[in-house]
C-alpha positions, -999 to +999 in steps of 0.1 A: +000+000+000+016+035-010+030+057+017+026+092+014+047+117+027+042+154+025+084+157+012+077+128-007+047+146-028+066+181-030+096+168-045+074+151-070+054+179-081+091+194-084+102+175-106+072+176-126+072+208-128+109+207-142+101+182-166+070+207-180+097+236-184+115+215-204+089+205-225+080+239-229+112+256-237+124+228-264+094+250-288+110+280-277+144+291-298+153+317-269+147+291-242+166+266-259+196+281-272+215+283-238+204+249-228+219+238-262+252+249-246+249+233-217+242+203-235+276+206-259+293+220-227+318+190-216+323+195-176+284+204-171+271+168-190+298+151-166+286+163-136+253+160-150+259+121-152+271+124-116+237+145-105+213+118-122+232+091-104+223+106-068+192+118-083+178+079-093+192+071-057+168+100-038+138+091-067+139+057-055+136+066-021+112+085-021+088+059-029+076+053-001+050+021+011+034-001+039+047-040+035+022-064+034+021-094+056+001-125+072-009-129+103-016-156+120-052-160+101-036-156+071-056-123+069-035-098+047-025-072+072+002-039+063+030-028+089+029+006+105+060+013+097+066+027+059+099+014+041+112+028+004+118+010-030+151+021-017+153+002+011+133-029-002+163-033-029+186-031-001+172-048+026+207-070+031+224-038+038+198-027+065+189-056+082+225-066+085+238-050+118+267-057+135+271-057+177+290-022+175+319-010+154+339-026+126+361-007+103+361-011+062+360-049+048+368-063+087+357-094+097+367-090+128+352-062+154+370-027+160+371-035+200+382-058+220+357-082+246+357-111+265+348-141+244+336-176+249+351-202+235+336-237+229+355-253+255+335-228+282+367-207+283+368-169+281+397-149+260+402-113+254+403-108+217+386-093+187+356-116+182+343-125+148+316-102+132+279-117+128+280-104+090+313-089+077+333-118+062+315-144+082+318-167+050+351-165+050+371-196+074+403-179+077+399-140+073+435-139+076+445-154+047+409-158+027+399-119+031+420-100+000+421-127-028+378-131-022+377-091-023+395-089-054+375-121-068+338-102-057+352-068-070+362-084-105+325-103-104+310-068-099+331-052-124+320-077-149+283-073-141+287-036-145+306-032-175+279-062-192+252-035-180+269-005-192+269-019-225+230-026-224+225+010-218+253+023-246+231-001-268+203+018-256+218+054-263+233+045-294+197+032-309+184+062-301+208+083-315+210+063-345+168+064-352+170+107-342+198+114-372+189+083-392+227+073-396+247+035-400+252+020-363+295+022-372+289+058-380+273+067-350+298+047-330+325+061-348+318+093-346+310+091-306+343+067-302+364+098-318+346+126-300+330+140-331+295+148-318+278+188-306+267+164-272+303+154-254+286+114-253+326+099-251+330+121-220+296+112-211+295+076-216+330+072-197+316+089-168+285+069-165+310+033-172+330+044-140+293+052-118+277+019-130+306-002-124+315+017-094+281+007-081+284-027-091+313-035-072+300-017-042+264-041-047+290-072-047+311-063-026+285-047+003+264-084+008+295-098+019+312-073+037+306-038+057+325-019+026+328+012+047+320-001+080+296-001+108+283+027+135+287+025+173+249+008+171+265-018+140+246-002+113+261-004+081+275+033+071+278+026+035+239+023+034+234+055+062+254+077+030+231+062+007+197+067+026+214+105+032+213+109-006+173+120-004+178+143+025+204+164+010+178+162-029+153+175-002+167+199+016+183+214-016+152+214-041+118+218-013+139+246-002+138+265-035+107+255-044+093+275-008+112+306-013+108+313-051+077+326-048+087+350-022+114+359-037+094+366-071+067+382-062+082+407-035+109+416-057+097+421-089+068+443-071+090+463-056+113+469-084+083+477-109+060+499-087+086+512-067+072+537-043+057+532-012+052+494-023+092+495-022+097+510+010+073+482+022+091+450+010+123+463+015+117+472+049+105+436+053+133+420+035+160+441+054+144+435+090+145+397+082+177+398+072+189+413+106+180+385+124+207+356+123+194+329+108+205+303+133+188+316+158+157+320+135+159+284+128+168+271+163+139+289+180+118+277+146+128+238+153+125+243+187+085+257+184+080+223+163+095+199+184+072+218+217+045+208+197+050+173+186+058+165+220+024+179+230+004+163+201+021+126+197-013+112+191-011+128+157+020+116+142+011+077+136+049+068+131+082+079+139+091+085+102+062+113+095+071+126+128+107+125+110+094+142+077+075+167+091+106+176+106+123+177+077+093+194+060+097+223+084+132+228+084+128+231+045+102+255+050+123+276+075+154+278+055+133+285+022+119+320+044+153+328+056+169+324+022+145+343-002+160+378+007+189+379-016+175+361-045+147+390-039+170+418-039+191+404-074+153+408-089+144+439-075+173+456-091+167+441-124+133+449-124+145+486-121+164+482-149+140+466-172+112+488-163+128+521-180+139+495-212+121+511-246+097+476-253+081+478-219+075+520-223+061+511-257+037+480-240+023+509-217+019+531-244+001+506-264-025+500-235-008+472-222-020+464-183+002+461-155+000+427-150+004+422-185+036+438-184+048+417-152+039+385-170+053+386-206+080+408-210+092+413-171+092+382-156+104+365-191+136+385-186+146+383-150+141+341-156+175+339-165+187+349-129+164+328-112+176+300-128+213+306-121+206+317-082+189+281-077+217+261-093+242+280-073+222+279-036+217+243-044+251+231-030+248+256-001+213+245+012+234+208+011+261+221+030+236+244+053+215+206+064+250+192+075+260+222+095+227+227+110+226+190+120+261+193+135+246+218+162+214+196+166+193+216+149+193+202+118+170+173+107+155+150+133+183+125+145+165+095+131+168+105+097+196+095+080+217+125+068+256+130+060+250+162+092+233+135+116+269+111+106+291+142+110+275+153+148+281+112+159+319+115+148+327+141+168+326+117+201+339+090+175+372+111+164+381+117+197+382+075+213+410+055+210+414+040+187+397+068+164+366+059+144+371+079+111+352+064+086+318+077+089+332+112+093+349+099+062+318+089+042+297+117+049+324+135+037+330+114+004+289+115-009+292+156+006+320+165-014+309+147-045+276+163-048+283+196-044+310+192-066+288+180-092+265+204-084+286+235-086+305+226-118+272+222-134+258+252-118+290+272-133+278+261-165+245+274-162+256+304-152+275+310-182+250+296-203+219+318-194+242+348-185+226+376-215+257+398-210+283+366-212+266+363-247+267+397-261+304+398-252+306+365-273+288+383-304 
């Protein structure tokens, strides 16, 4: 039975909504000529490759539904608790959990304890993990040739399934410009297309089979260990993939329409209308947004702890959580996209085709909707792509001071704030600070290189300095 989350629906009608602007802007030359360069553009379709790859992972769990059982009637009943497609297609990853902490690929645990042998005895040693390697008879000597076996198996799998999909692309390309199959790989092969597909298709090899050998590999071991509470951290990164997709595009999607509204109004009718939103937009901005958001998160969590006969699970006590954070950071962030808009507005309202729409009868509204808002788009566009990768790195900070996202939810801040205790034992725990940091750094690079690109692309003075 679905599951249906109020982050789960948003994001969807985000997407949507993106996939309707680009169904509407591929009739539209002006709309689709600096999209074209982002499509020929080599370092934005790489990191583009790298986006869709976290993007499939935060898609798939956002699907969210109640497993159905029997019980003891055999009556179909459904569980309470709501799982993702996500975590149904990597149930061995979560249901696997250790005693406590293991490092990387150990079959062996991270502390010492007292043991019990079979001949009743008691030893003080490492004792062998419930999971990690416990196929293997001697670790010892067994551990690196099976790893490098598994990986190769993996690799194999992943290169056969690249393959299917360059079959895929390749069919497709070869039914859009109606040429040979060998021309078509030829021409890819020596890097002879307007879309980078060579640079393309040897990103997207190294991410399938990169994810192939983690698949193989992960059943058999912990690939990047497990938590003081034996939860595997290589599936806590992955399950934090949709929190930072949610944090980063719910956010934008709450404060666009502040930011739109208020500043092309002000800009336009300047005025006492002006004086008004600026006044607004300049006392919100004196107050420091932690503090906004601290006192914000700690209203909500007051009232969940009053109303608890309301939230019928843990997890939408979780997402609304997450739903108001969003919704907090989206009214603390809309000021400066609101200003950038207000001063083009200025601008554009002296320009001689909007003096010759008012001349020609042309309402105010009318005005605002074709030929201002039309022209400020460009700036919009380029302010969300480049906020994305800070509202990322916002969630982790905010979850390092424990105001972040509620600790149940799996985030790469929630993995950062349970390091610090970890960084400081002996001997040190480093690899979830490690993780977070790996699946961190790689989005938001991916993020900001393509965000550069957009930027140049949909920048109208970067192209009349090109003519």
């Amino acid at each position: 039975m679905p599951a249906l989350f109020w982050t789960d629906v948003l994001f969807f009608l985000l997407l949507a909504m993106l996939a309707a602007l680009l169904v509407y802007a591929r009739d539209k030359e002006h709309l689709r000529r600096p999209w074209h360069k982002v499509a020929t553009n080599r370092s934005g379709m790489v990191s583009l490759v790298v986006l869709l790859a976290f993007l499939l992972v935060g898609v798939l769990d956002c699907l969210h539904f109640y497993p159905a059982f029997r019980d003891a009637d055999g009556r179909l009943e459904y569980k309470t608790e709501a799982i993702s497609v996500f975590d149904w297609c990597t149930m061995t990853l979560s249901t696997r959990d250790e005693k406590t902490y293991s490092a990387p690929f150990a079959a062996y645990a991270y502390a010492r304890e007292y043991v019990r042998r079979e001949d009743g005895s008691q030893r003080w040693e490492y004792p062998r993990l419930q999971y990690g390697g416990a196929h293997l008879e001697n670790p010892q000597s067994q551990k690196l040739g099976d790893i490098v076996a598994t990986a190769t198996s993996g690799a194999g799998k992943g290169l056969l399934l690249w393959s299917a999909l360059c079959a895929v692309l390749v069919g497709l390309l070869v039914r859009q410009h109606r040429l040979p199959w060998n021309v078509c790989l030829r021409r890819i092969a020596q890097d002879r297309t307007q879309v980078p597909w060579r640079a393309m298709l040897i990103t997207l090899l190294i991410v399938v089979m990169a994810a192939c050998v983690l698949a193989e590999l992960s059943v058999k071991y912990h690939v990047l260990g497990t938590d003081k509470v034996g939860q595997d951290v290589f599936y806590q990164s992955l399950k934090s993939v949709r929190t930072g997709l949610i944090i980063g595009t719910l956010t934008t999607m709450i404060m666009l329409p502040f930011a739109l509204l208020l500043g092309i109004l002000a800009g336009y009718f300047r005025g006492w209308v002006d004086d008004v939103i600026q006044y607004v937009y300049t006392t919100l901005n004196s107050i420091p947004d932690v503090l906004l958001i601290a006192a914000a998160i700690l209203m909500m969590q007051v009232y969940m702890a009053k109303h608890e006969d309301e939230f019928a699970s843990l997890a939408l006590r979780a997402d609304l959580r997450l739903l108001f954070l969003c919704l907090i950071l989206g009214i603390t962030r809309w000021t400066g996209l609101c200003r950038l808009l207000r001063a083009e507005t200025l601008k554009l309202r002296e320009m001689e085709y909007i003096q010759a729409a008012k001349a020609l009868g042309v309402g105010q509204w009318g005005i605002l909707v074709r030929h201002i808002l039309p022209n400020v788009f460009h700036i919009v566009l380029i302010t969300v792509t480049l906020d994305f990768s800070a509202l990322v790195l916002a969630e982790a900070v905010l979850s390092y001071i424990n105001i972040g996202v509620d600790p149940t939810t799996p985030s790469w801040g929630n993995m950062i704030n349970s390091a610090r205790l970890e960084m400081a034992r002996e001997p040190i725990v480093w690899w979830s600070l490690t993780a977070a940091f790996l699946f961190m750094f790689t989005l938001v690079l991916a993020a900001n290189l393509f965000a550069d690109v957009v930027r140049d692309a949909l920048d109208p003075r970067r192209e009349a300095n090109n003519r």
